[in-house]
C-alpha positions as CSV (number, residue, x, y, z in Angstrom):
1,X,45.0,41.2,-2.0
2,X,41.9,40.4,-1.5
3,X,39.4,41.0,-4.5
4,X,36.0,42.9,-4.0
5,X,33.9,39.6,-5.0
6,X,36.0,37.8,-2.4
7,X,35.2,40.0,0.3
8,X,31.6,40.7,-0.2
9,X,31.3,36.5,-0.1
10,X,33.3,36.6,3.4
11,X,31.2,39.3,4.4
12,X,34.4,41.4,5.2
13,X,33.2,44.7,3.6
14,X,33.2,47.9,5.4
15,X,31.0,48.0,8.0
16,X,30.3,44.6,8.0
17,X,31.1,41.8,10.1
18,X,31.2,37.8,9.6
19,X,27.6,37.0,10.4
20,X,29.4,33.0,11.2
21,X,31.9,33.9,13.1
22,X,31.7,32.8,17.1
23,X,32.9,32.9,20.2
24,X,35.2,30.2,20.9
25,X,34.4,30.7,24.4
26,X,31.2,29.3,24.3
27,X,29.8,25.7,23.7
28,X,28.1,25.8,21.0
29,X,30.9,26.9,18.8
30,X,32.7,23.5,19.6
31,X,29.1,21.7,19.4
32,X,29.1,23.3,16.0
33,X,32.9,21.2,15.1
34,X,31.6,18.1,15.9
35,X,34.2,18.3,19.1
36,X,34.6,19.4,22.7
37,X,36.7,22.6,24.1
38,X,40.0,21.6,24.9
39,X,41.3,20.5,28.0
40,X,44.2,22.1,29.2
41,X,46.3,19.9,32.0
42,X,48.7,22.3,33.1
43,X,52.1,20.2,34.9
44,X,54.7,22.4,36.8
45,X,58.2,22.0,36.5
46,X,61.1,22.2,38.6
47,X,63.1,25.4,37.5
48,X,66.1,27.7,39.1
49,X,66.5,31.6,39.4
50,X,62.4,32.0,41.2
51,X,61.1,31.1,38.0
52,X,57.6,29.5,37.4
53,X,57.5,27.4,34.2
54,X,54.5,25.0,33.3
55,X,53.8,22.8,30.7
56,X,50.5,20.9,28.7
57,X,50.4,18.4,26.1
58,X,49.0,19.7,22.8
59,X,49.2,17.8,19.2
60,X,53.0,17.5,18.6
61,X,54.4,18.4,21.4
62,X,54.2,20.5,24.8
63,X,53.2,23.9,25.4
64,X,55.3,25.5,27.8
65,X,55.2,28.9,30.1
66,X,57.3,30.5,31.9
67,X,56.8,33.1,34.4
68,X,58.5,35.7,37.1
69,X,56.3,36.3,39.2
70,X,57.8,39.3,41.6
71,X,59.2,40.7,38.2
72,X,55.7,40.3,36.4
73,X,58.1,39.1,33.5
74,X,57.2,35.3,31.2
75,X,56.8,33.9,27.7
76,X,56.1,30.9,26.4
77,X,56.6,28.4,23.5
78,X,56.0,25.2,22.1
79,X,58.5,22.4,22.1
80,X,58.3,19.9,19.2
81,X,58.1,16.4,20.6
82,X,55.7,14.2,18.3
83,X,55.7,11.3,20.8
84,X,55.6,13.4,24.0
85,X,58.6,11.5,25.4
86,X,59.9,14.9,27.2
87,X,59.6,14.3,31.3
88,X,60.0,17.6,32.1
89,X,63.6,17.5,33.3
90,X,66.6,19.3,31.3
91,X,67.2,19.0,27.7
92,X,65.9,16.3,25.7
93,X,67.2,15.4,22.8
């Protein structure tokens, strides 16, 4: 629960909103960090059954999406690999 005193200092009261929040979709939000927006590499992968799958390194591992196109049907997750050893191909493990 978040207490009244709590909220007022966040500036999440009623009708309010955070006066510091930003868009992260702008530049001076990472500027603000002390960093740069991420770059996304996006690899594809070889996959069966008309599927579309894609991944890109992020810390830890690989984030990975898969997609059916003529079905408009996908997901995605993220696959732990610290070392980012995974080529793509099968099961690793």
């Amino acid at each position: 629960m978040i207490t009244r005193e709590l909220a007022h200092a966040g500036g999440i009261m009623r009708g309010q909103s955070n006066p510091k929040k930003q868009d992260p979709n702008s530049e001076a939000y990472w500027r603000e960090r002390g960093t740069t927006r991420p770059n996304l590499v996006w690899q594809q992968l070889t996959s069966s059954n008309n599927l579309e799958a894609y991944r890109t390194r992020v810390p830890g591992g690989w984030f990975v999406v898969v997609h059916q196109g003529h079905r408009d049907f996908g997901g995605s997750f993220f696959y732990p690999d610290p070392t980012h050893r995974w080529d793509g191909n099968g099961v690793f493990g």
